[in-house]
N, C-alpha and C positions, 0 to 999 in steps of 0.2 A: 304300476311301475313307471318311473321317468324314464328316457330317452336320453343316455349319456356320450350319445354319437354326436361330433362337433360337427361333421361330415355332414349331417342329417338337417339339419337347423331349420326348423317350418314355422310360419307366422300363423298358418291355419289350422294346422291339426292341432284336437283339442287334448293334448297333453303335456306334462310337464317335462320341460329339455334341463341337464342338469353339465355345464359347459364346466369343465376342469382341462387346468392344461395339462396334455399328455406326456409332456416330459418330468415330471415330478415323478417321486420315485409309487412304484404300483402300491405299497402299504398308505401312504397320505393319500394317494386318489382313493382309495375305497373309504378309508377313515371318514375325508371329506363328502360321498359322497352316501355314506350312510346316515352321517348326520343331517345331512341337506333332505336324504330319503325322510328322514323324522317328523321333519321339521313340519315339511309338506304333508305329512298324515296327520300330526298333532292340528295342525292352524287350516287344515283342508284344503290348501292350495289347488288351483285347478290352471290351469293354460299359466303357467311361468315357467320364466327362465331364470334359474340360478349360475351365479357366477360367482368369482373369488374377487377379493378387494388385493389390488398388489402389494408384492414385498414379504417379507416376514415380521411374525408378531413376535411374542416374547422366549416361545421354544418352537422353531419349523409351521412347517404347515395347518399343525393342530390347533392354532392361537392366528389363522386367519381368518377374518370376516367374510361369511357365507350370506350373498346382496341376494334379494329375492324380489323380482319384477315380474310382473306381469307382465302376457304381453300386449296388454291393451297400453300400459305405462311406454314398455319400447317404440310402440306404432306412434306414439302421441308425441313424443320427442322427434322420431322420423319423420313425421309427419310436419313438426313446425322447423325443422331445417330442410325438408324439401321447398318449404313454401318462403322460407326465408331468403335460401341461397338460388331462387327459381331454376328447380335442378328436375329436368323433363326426361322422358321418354326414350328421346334420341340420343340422349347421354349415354357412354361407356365406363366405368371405371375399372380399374386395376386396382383391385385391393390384395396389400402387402401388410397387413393387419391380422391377428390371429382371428377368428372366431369367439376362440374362449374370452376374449378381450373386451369388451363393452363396444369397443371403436371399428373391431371389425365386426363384433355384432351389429353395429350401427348402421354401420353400410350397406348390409343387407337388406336391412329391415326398410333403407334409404329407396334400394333399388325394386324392392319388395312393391312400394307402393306407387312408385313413379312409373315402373314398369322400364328402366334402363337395365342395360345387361351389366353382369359382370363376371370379369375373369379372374379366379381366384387364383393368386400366386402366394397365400400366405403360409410357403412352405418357409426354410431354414435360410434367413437373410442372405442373401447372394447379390451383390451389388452389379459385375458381370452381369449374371443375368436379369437384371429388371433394366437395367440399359440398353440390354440386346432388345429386349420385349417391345420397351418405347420405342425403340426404333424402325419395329421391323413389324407394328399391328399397330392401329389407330385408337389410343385412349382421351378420354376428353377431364376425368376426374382422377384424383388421387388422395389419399389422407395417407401421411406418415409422423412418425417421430421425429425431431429434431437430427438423433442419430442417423437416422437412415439419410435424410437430407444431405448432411454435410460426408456422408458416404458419396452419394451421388455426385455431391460437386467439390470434391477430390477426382471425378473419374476424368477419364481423357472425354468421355461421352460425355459429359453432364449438359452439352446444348439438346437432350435426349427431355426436359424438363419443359422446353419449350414448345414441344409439339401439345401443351396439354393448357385444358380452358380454363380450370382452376385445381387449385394444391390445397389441401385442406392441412395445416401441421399443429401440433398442441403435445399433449403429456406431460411435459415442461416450459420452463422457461425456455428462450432463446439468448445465445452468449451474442456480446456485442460483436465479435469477429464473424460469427454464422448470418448475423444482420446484416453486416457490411457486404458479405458477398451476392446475398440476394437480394441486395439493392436494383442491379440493373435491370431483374425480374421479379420486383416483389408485386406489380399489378397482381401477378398469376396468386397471389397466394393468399388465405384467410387464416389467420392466427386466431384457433381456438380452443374454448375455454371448457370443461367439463370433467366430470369424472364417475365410476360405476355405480354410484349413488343418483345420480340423476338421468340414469340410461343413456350417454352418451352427451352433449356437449348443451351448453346453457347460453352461452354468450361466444362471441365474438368480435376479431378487428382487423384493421390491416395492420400490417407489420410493425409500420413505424407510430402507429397509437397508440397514445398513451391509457385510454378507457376502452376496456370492452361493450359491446352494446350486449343487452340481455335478448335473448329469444322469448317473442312474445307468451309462447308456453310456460313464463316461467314467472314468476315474483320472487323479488330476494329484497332481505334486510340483513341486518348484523346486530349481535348481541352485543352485551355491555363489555366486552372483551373485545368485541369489534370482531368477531369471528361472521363469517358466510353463514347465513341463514336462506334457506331454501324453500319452496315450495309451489309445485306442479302437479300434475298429472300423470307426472314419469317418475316420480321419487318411488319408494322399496315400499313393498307391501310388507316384509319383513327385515329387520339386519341379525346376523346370528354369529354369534362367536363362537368359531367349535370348538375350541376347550371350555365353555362357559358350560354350566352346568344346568343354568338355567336353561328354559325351552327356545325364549328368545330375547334377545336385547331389548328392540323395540320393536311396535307395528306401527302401520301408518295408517291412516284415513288419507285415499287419495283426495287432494285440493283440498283438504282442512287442516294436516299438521303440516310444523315445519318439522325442516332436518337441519340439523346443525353442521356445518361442514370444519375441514382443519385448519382454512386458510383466512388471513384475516383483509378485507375489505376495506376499501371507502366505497360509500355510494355518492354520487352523482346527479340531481335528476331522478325520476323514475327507472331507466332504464340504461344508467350506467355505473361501471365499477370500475375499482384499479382490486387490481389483484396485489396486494402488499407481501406476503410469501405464505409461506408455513408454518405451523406451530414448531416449536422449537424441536430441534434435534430429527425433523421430520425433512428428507430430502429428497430428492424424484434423480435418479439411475435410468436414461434412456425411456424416458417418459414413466416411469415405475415408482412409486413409493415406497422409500426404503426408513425401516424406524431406526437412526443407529443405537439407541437403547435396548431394543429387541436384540441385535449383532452384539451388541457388547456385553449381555446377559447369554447368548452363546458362546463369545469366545469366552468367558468366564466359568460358564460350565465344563467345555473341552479343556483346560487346563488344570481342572478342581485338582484331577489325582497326580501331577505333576510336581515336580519340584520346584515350579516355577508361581511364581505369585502375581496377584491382579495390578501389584502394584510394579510390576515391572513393564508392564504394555499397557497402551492407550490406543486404542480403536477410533475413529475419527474417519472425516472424509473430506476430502481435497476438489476445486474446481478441476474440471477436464472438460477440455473443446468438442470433442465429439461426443459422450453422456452426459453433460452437463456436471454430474460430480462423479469420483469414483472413491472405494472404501482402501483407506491405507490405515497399517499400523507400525507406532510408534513402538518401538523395543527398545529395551536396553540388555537383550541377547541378542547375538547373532539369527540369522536366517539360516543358517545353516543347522543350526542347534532347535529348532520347533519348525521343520518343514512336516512331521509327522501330524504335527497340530493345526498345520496352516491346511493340510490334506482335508484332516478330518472337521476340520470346520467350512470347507469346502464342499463336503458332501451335505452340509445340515441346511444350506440358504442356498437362493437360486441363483443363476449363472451370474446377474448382474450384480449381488449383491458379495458376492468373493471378494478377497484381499488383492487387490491390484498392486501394492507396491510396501515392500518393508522398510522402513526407515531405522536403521539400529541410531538411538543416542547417547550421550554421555550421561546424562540424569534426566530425570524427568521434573519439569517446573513445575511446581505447586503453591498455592493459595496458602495463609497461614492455618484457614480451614479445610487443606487437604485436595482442596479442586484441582485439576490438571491447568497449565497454563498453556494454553493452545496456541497462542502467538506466539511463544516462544519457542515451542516447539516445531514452528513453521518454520523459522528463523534458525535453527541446526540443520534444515534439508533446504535450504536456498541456494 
């Protein structure tokens, strides 16, 4: 049997840990975590960590990506950012990172072999309280999301950032305003690059770089689509789709296949990239990956038995400063008239991926071939 205590998390014991976020509702955690149980019988799995890929897929939980690492993969990644970012012994961090996460799993696994301590604070985001913390106990490391950052330097505390030797930030992009403030402190900070397919982070830069440098653990190319292509020592012994019916997606041979990632690339050199963004309609929520296809094949469903039609709302997602984007939908009913549906589509995706804001319009723009016109629809809520 696997070990499905996040609390628990061991590099050494020889079993399998199975990391689900505990806030999802208790029927998806078992669902998930039966199939992940499978997976690991069918393909014999021994000493992994399973984790979920973020966001929603095409219906809830059931249609998320179940990442399957070793943890000889997770040590090898910690392993070359310990040696990268020459991060010792004497080091503290404060990690504000969930466990079930790849990034706070990383950290562990960081401190695991360097032998630094750490204080786990990654309860329920409390900005108050990580400022009191910095202030009031001596931390030397940090890794957060963009969100949480520009939390911090909203506070009256935020010189609470300065007591620290470096800031590790990534999950997404950075907006040019979040740039501009940590300007005066961007020595302190390492903007990096990675995601749960490569056990935590691949590359890296400082803030105002325009190329990432690759972590020597790693080789990457790009496909004829110009998509990330991958390959380490840290990449998934398995990826699985739990609605998929199949046993597995794919397997890996560690250091002989590649993986194919969603973002598309220029390379550089041997050992640089620009990250050019996402594959379309794929966008990152507070460091998170959210598909708006998945969301709009739910709100699609939550309305089937309605009197209301697909052709009356458009689902879409807006820049915001502090998530980088958030989800709005376009009506041309009232808010008032489908808050029962904006409820119950509220309970199917996770906190980040909710309807932030309703926009009622007068008509909805379209293509002669029926596509939504999304400029213009930006241009009835300006």
């Amino acid at each position: 049997m696997a070990n499905y205590s996040v609390k628990e998390v061991s590099f050494t014991k020889p079993e399998n840990q199975i990391l689900i976020n505990p806030r999802w509702p208790k029927i998806d955690q078992q669902f998930l975590i039966e199939q992940a149980e499978k997976i690991l019988q069918v393909l014999k799995l021994k000493n992994h960590f399973v984790l979920t890929s973020s966001g929603s897929d095409s219906s809830s939980y059931k249609n998320t990506k179940l990442i399957f690492l070793s943890k000889d993969a997770v040590m090898a990644s910690a392993a070359s950012a310990n040696a990268y970012f020459h991060l010792q012994a004497t080091e503290n961090w404060l990690k504000v990172l969930p466990t079930f996460h790849v990034s706070g799993l990383g950290i562990l696994a960081r401190a695991h072999l360097s032998g630094a301590t750490v204080t786990d604070f990654a309860q329920d985001w409390n900005v108050d309280s990580v400022v009191k913390l910095l202030n009031t106990q001596k931390f030397s490391l940090m890794s957060m999301v963009p969100t949480q950052v520009f939390d911090i330097l909203q506070h009256p505390g935020k010189d609470c950032l300065k007591t620290l030797s470096k800031i590790f930030i990534g999950g997404t992009a950075l907006t040019e305003n979040l740039l501009q403030k940590l300007k005066p402190i961007e020595k302190l900070f390492h903007y990096t690059y990675g995601m749960t397919e490569t056990a935590s982070m691949i590359a890296a830069k400082s803030l105002f770089q325009t190329h990432f440098e690759v972590l020597p653990h790693v080789d990457v190319d790009r496909d004829d689509q110009g998509f990330l292509k991958v390959r380490s020592l840290a990449t998934p012994t398995a990826i699985h789709l739990a609605g998929n019916k199949d046993k597995s997606l794919f397997t890996y041979r560690p250091n002989q296949d590649w993986i194919t990632m969603e973002d598309r690339i220029e390379i550089f050199g041997a050992k640089q990239i620009q990250v050019l963004g996402r594959s379309k309609d794929l966008i990152k929520i507070n460091g998170e990956s959210v598909s708006l296809p998945a969301l709009r094949k739910i709100w699609s469903q939550n309305i089937s038995e309605s009197a209301f039609s697909d052709n009356d709302f458009h689902l879409s997602s807006l820049p915001d400063e502090r998530s980088m984007n958030k989800i709005v939908l376009y009506s041309l009913v009232g808010e008032s008239k489908i808050r029962v549906f904006l409820q119950r589509f509220a309970e199917r995706v996770l906190p980040f991926e909710k309807i932030a804001q309703v926009y009622e319009v007068p008509h909805m723009p379209r293509t002669e071939l029926g596509k939504v016109i999304e400029s213009q629809l930006i241009q009835f809520v300006k």
